[in-house]
Each structure stands twice: as C-alpha cells, then as structure tokens.
VOPAGU-2260 file (C-alpha; in pm, 1 decimal, decimal comma):
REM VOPAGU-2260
SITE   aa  ch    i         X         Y         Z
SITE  UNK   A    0     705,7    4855,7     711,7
SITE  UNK   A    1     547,0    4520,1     668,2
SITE  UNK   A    2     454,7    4281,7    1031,6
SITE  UNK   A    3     683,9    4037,8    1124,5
SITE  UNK   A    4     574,0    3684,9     969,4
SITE  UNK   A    5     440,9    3479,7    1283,3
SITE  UNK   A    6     639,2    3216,4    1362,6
SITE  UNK   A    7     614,3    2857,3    1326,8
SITE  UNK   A    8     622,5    2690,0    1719,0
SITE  UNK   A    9     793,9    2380,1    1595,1
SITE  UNK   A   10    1039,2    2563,6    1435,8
SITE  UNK   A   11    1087,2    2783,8    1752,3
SITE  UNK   A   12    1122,8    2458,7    1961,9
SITE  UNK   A   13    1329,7    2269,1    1733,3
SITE  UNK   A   14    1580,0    2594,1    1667,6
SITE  UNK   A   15    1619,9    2636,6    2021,9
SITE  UNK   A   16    1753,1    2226,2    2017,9
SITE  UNK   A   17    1977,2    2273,7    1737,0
SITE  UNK   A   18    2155,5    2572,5    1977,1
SITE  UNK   A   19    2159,6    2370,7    2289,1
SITE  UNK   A   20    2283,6    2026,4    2102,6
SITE  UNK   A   21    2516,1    2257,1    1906,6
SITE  UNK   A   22    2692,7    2421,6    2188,1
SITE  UNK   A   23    2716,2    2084,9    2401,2
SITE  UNK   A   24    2848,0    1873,9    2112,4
SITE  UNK   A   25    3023,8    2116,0    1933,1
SITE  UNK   A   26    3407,1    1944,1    1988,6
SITE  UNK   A   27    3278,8    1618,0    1818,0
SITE  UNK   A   28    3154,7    1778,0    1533,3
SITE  UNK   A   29    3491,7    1687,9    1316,5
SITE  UNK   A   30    3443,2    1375,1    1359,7
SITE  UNK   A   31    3095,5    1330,7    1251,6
SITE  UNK   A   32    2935,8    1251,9     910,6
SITE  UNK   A   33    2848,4    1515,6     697,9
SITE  UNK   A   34    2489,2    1692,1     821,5
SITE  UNK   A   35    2251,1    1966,9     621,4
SITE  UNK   A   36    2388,8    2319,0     639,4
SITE  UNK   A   37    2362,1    2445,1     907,1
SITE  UNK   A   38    2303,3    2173,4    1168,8
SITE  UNK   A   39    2528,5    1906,7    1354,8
SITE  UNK   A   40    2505,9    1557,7    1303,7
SITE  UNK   A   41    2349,6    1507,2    1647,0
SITE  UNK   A   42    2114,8    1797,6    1632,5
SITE  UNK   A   43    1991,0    1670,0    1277,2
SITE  UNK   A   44    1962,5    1350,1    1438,7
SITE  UNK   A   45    1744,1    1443,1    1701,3
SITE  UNK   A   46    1558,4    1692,7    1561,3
SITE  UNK   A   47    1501,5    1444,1    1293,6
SITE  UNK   A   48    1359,9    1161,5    1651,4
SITE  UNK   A   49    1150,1    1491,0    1731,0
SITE  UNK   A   50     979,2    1575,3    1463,2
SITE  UNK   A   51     892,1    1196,7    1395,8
SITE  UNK   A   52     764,1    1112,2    1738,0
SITE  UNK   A   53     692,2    1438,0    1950,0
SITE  UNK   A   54     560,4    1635,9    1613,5
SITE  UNK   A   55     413,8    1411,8    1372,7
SITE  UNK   A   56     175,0    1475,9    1119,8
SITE  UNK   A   57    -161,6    1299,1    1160,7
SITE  UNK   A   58    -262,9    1041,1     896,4
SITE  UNK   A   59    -571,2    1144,8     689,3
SITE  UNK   A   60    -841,5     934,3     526,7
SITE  UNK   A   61    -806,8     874,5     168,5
SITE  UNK   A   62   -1078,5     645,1      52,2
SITE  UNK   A   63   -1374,1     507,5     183,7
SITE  UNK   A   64   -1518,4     227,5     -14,5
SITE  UNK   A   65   -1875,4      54,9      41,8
SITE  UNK   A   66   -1979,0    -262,2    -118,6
SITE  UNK   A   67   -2328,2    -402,2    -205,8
SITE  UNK   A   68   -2531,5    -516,5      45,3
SITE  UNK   A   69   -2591,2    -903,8      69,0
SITE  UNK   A   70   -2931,3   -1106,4      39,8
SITE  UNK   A   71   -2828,0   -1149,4     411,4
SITE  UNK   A   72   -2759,0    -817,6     475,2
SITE  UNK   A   73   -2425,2    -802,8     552,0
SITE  UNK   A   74   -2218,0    -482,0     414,8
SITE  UNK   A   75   -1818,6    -508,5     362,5
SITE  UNK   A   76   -1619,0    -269,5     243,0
SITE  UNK   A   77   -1250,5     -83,2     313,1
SITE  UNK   A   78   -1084,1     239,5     461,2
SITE  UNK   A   79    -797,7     385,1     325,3
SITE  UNK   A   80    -562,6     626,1     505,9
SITE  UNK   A   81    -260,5     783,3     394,7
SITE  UNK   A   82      -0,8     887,4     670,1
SITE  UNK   A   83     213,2    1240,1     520,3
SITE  UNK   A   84     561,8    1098,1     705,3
SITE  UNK   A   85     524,3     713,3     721,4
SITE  UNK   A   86     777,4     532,1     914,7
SITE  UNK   A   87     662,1     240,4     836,1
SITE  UNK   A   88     993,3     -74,8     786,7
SITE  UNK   A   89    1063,5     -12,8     424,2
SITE  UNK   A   90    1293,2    -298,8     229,3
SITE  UNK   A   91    1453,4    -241,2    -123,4
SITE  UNK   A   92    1325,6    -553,3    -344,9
SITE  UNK   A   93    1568,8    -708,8    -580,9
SITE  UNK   A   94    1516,6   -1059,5    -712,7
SITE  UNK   A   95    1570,0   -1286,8   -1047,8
SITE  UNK   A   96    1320,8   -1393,5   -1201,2
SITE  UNK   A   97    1221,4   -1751,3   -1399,6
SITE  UNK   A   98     914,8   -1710,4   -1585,7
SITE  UNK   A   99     762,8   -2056,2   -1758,2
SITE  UNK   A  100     642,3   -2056,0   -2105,2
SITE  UNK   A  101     274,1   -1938,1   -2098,4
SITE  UNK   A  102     -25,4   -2175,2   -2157,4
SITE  UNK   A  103    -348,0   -2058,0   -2275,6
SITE  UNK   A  104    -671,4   -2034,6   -2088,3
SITE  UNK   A  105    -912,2   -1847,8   -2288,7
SITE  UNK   A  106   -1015,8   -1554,1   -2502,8
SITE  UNK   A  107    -966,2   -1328,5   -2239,8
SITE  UNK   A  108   -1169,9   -1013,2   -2158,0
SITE  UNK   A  109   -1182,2    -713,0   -2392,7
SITE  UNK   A  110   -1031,3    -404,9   -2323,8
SITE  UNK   A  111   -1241,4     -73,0   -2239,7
SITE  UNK   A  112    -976,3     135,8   -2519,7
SITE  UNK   A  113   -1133,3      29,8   -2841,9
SITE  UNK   A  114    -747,4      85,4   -2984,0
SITE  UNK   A  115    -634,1    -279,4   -2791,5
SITE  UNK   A  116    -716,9    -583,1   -3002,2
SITE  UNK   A  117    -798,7    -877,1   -2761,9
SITE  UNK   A  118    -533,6   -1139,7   -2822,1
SITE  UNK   A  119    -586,4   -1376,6   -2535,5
SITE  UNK   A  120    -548,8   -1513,9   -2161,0
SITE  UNK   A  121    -239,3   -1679,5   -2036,6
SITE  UNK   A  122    -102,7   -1826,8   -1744,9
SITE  UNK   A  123     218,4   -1988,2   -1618,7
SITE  UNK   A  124     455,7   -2067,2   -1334,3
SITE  UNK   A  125     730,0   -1850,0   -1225,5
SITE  UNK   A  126    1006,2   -1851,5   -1015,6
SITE  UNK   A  127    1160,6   -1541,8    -821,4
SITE  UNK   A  128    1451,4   -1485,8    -561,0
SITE  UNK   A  129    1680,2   -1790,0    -638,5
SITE  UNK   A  130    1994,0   -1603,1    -683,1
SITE  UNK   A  131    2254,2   -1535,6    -358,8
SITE  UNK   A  132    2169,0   -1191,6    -275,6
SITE  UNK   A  133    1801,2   -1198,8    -389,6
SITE  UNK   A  134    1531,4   -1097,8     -82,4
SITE  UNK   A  135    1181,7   -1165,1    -253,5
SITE  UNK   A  136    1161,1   -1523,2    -232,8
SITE  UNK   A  137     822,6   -1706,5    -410,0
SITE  UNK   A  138     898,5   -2087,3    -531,3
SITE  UNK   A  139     580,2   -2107,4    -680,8
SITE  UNK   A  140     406,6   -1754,2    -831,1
SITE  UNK   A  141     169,8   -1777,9   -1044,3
SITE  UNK   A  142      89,3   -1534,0   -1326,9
SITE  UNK   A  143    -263,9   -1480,8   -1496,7
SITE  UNK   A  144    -228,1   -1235,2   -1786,0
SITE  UNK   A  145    -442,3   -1123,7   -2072,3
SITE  UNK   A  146    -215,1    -995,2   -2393,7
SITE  UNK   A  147    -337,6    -732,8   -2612,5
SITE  UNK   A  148    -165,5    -527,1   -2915,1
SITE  UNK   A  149    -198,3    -218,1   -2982,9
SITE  UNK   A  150    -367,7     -49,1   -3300,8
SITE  UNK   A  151    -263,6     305,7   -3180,6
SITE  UNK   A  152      99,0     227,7   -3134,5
SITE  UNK   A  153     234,8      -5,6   -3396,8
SITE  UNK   A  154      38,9    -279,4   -3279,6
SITE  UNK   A  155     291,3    -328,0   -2978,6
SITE  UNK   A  156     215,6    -622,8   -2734,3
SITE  UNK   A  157      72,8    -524,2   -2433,6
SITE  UNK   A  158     -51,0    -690,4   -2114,2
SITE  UNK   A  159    -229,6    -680,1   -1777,3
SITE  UNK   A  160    -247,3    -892,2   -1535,5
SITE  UNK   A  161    -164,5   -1070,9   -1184,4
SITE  UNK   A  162      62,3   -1252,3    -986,7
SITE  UNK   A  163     -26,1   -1428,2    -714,4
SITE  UNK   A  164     170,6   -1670,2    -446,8
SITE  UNK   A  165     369,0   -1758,0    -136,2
SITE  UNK   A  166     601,8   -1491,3    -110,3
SITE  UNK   A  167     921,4   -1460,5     184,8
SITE  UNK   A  168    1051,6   -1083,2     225,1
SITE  UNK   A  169    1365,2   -1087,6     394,7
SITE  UNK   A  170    1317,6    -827,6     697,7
SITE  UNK   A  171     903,1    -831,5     656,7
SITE  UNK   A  172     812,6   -1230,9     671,1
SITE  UNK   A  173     639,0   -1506,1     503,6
SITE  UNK   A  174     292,5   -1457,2     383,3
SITE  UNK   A  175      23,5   -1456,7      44,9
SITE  UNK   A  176      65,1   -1141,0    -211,1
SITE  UNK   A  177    -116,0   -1054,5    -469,2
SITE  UNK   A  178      40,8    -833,4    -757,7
SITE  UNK   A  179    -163,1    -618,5   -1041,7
SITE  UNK   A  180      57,8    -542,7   -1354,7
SITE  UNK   A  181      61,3    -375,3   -1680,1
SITE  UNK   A  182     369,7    -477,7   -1902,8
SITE  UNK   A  183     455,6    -452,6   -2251,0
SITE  UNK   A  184     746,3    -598,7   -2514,3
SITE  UNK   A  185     981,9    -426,3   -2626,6
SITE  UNK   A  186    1324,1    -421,5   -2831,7
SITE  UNK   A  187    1201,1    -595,2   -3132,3
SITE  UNK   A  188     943,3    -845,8   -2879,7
SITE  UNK   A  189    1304,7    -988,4   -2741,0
SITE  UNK   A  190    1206,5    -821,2   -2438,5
SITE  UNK   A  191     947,8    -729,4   -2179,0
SITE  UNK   A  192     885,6    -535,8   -1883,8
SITE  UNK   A  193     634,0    -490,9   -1681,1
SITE  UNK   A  194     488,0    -199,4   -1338,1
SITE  UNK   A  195     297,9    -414,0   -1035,2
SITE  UNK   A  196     137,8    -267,0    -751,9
SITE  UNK   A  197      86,8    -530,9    -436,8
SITE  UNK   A  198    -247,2    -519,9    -310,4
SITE  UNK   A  199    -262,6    -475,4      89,0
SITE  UNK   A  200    -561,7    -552,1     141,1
SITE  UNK   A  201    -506,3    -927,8     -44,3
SITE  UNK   A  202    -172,7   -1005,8     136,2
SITE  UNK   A  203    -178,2   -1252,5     418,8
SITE  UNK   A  204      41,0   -1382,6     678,8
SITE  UNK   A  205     291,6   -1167,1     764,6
SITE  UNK   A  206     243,0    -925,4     477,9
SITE  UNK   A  207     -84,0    -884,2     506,7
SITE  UNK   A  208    -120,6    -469,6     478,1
SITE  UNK   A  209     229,0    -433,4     299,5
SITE  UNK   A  210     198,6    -202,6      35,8
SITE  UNK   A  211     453,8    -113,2    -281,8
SITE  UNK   A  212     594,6    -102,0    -635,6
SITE  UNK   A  213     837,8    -333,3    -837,2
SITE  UNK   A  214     936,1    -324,4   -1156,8
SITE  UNK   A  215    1057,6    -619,4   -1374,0
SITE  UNK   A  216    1244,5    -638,2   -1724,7
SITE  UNK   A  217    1281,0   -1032,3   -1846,3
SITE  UNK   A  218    1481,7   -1138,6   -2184,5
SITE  UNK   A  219    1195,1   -1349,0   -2406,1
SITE  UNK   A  220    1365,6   -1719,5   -2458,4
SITE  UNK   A  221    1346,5   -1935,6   -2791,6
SITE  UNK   A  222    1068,4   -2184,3   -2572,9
SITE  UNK   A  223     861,3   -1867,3   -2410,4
SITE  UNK   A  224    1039,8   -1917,0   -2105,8
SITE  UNK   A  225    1165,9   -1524,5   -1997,1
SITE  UNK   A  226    1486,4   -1474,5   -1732,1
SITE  UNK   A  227    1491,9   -1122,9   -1581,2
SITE  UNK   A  228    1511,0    -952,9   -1245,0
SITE  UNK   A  229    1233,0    -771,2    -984,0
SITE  UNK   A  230    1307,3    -396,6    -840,3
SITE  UNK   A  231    1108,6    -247,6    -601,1
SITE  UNK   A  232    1057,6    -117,2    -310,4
SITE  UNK   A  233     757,6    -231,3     -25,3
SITE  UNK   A  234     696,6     -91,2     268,4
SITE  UNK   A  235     509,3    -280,3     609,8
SITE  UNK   A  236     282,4      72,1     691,5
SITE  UNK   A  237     284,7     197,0    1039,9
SITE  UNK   A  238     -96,0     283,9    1032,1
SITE  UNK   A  239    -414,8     111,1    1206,8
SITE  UNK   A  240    -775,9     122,1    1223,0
SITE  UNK   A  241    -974,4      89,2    1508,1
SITE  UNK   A  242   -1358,6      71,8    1574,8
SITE  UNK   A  243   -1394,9     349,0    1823,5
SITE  UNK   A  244   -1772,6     395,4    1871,4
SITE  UNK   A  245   -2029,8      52,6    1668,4
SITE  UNK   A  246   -2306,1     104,3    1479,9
SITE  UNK   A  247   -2670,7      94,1    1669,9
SITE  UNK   A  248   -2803,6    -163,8    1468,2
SITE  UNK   A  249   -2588,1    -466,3    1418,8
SITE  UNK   A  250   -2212,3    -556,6    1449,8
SITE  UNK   A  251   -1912,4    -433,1    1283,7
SITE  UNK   A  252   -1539,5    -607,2    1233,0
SITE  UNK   A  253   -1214,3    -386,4    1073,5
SITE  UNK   A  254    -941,9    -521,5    1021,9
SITE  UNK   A  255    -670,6    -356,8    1187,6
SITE  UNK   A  256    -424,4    -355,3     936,4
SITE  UNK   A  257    -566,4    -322,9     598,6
SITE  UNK   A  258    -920,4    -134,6     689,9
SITE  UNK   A  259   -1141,9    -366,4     547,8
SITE  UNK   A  260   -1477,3    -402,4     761,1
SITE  UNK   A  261   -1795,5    -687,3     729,9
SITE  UNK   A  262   -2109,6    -491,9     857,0
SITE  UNK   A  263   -2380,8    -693,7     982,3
SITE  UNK   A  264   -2736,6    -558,1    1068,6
SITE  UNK   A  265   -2895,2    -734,2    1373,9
SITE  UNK   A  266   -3161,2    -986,8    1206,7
SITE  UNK   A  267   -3459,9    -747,2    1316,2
SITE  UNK   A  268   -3320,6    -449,4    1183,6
SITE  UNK   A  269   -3222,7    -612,4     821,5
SITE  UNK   A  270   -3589,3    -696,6     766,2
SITE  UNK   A  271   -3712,3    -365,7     808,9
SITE  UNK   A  272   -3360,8    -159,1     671,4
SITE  UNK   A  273   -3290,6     173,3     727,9
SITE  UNK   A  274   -2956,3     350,7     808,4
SITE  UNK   A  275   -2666,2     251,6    1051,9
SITE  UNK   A  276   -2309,9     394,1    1109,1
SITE  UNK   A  277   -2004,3     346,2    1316,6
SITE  UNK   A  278   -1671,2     486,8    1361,8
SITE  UNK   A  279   -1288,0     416,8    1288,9
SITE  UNK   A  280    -987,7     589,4    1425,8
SITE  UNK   A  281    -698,2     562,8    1163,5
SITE  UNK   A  282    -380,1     617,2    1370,4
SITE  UNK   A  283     -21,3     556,7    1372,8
SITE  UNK   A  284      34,0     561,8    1732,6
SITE  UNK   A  285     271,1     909,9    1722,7
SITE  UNK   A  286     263,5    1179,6    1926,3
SITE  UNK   A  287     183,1    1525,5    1809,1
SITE  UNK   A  288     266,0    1774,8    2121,7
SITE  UNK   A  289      20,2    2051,3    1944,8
SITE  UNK   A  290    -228,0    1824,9    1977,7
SITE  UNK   A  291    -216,5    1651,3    2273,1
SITE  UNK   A  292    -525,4    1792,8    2391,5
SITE  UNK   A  293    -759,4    1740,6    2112,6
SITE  UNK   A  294    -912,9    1369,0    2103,3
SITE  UNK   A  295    -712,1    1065,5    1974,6
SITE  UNK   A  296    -416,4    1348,8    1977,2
SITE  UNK   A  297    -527,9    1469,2    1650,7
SITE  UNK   A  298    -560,5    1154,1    1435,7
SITE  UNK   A  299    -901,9    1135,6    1228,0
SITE  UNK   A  300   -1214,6     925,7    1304,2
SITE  UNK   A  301   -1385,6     872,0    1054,9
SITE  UNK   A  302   -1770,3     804,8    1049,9
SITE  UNK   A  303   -1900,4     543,0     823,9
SITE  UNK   A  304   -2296,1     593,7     707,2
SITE  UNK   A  305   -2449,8     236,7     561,6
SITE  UNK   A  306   -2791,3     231,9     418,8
SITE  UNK   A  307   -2914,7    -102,4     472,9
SITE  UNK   A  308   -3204,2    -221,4     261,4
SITE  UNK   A  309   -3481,4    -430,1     398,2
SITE  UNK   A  310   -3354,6    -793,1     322,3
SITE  UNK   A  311   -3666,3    -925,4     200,3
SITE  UNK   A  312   -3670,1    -652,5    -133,1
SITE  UNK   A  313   -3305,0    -806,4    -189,1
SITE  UNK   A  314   -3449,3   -1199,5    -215,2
C-alpha cells in the first residue's frame, strides 16, 4: 500500500477555518452569493484575507539590468521583481480616442527583419478620454511612430512606436506615461489597431511604477485624422525596493517604486576601479506565517556586483 501524501500546512490551517466559519455561519448561508464548491461565502472570503496577508507568496527577482559606466563613474541601472499574487489597485482602462493627421519627421530607422521596408517617421497629436464614461484622460498625447510594410505579408502597413504625455487615471492619479506600441492596418487600410505596454520605470507623478496593457482599434478618416477607443487594463504594483546593506565604495540611490538605482564610486575609489556591491530587498510588505522566522519574512535580497573601471581609462 502506497504512504499517505504529506500534507500541505496551509491547507491543514485553512481547512480547519472553512469548518469552524462553516459551522458558525451556516444559517446565513441562503442568503449569500454564490461561493466555490464546497465553501461558504464567508469562509471563501476569509480564507481568500488569509492566504493574501497571513500566507503570501514572496515576490522574486526577475531582471537585473546594469548600464555603462560614466566618464564620471557613476553606474545606473534597474531591478525588476515580479510578485506571484499581486494585490496591487488594478483599474479597467476604457477611453476614445482622437488621433491628428500625422506629420512627417524623417526617414525613420530601419528595421532589424530584412522583410519590413522602411517607409518613414511620423508624429502627431492625440486626444484620449473625452467621452462621459471614459477614465484615461490625456489632453495632449503625443505619438512618435515609424511605419513600415511588409514584404512577407502582402506588404501590410505596420508600425512601432510611442506615446508619450500627461495622463489622469481615474482611481490611480495624475502623472507622465510613456507607452511602446506595435500596430498595424487592417480591413482594406480603413482601419488600425495597435498593442502598448506602459513603461514603469518612465511614468511620473502619481503613476510613476504603474505597469499594464491597452489595446486600441481607430477608423482611418478621409484627412488622416483616426477616431477609435483604448482597452486595457493597468495596475499601481504593491512591490518596493529597498537598499538594505550600501556598497563599500561609494553611494547608492533606488528608487523605491520602479527599482532603478544611480551608483556612484567615492572619487578615490573611481580613479583606481575595482569592484563594489550593495543590496536590495524587493518586498511587498505581506506576511508569510511559514516564514516569519527567516530574514525579511522570506522576501529576496538581492545582491548587486558593479565592476567599476578606473575613470581615467574611460576619458
């Protein structure tokens, strides 16, 4: 006969609180909104406040990016951290959108697939959250985008490209975003639509840090003008990074919300180089009761190893 699987301790701890909650709420249960099989509305609902703040999963380092070193010596780059159940405010994005007729600006820069033939660079004003309803508010975005068309696909029209601005999300706050797109036209070029991807670490204000997606689909106009509407969803993360132990050698700022750090070697130690670290705790401020006795409750730190060169071979 096979051993008994061990069992999981949160499960053990949160089955025990579905039976308690269960038996002491049991006479309200027909009146409560339909829960997963299996569980009451109030266990699921506390089980659900458990998990999140008693038992929750520690973030985990994604990327660490280093820059090149200055003629000063200073070293900037970013930390990115992922957290696995992020509770971060999230806000559904749905805007219209006025897009002005594009003006040229240049050639443009190639493409790296040898299969898009370089059209051009184009920019114009545009216009989003006008409409009653409408919670992505910029007055005055501005798109930069370089066209293409594609050899390998019918020679389509396709695009990348950005969109910066002055941007209000209702719930999140007023602040600078900056959006990276791909797009493309479609239905006989009488329409377009394109994929953006804010960049947190280029937000400012109040959305500094604020990560997410939206999608747009615009109807082409007679005068290049386009109307459409934004989608999306964005998301004001939960996680921070903090300098938990500086480097030896110099000075070190993160930035709390987006992980980007300036390293800067003391002026005696750039001249001759050599190497210099520091570390960064990337935490969400949850508890995680299995954990409580290993440091920072279980969230990583992550140790950051520059090489600094001696200033005067960078000159």
């Amino acid at each position: 006969m096979p051993a008994p699987a061990a069992r999981d301790p949160f499960h053990i701890v949160t089955s025990a609180l579905t039976s308690f909650v269960n038996a002491i709420l049991s006479p309200f249960h027909l009146a409560l909104p339909t829960a997963p099989p299996g569980e009451s509305p109030f266990a699921w609902a506390l089980l659900a406040f458990v998990r999140r703040n008693l038992f929750n999963q520690s973030p985990e380092v994604a990327t660490v990016t280093v820059g090149q070193q200055s003629t000063t010596g200073v070293i900037k780059g970013r930390i990115g951290g992922v957290d696995p159940d992020e509770l971060g405010k999230t806000i559904q994005i749905r805007a219209n959108v006025f897009a002005g007729a594009p003006t040229p600006t240049g050639p443009g820069t190639p493409a790296a697939d040898p299969n898009l033939i370089l059209v051009g660079a184009f920019t114009n004003p545009a216009v989003l959250g006008t409409a009653q309803g409408d919670n992505w508010h910029a007055p005055a975005a501005v798109d930069n985008t370089t066209v293409y068309v594609d050899a390998a696909n019918n020679y389509a029209v396709v695009y990348t490209g950005t969109e910066t601005g002055q941007v209000t999300i209702d719930g999140l706050g007023t602040g600078g975003v900056h959006l990276e797109f791909t797009g493309n036209l479609f239905d006989d070029d009488k329409q377009e639509q394109s994929f953006a991807t804010l960049r947190p670490d280029l937000g400012t204000g109040d959305l500094k840090g604020v990560t997410g997606t939206v999608h747009s689909v615009s109807t082409l106009n007679a005068d290049g003008t386009a109307n459409g509407i934004l989608t999306g969803t964005v998301q004001r993360p939960e996680l921070r990074y903090v300098v938990v132990r500086g480097p030896g050698h110099g000075a070190v700022s993160v930035d709390e919300v987006t992980g980007a750090f300036t390293y800067t070697p003391d002026a005696g130690y750039a001249e001759q180089g050599g190497q210099d670290s520091f570390q960064v705790l990337v935490t969400d401020h949850r508890a995680n009761l299995w954990q409580i006795f290993q440091p920072f409750n279980g969230d990583p730190v992550q140790t950051i190893t520059l090489t600094v060169a001696p200033t005067t071979t960078l000159v």
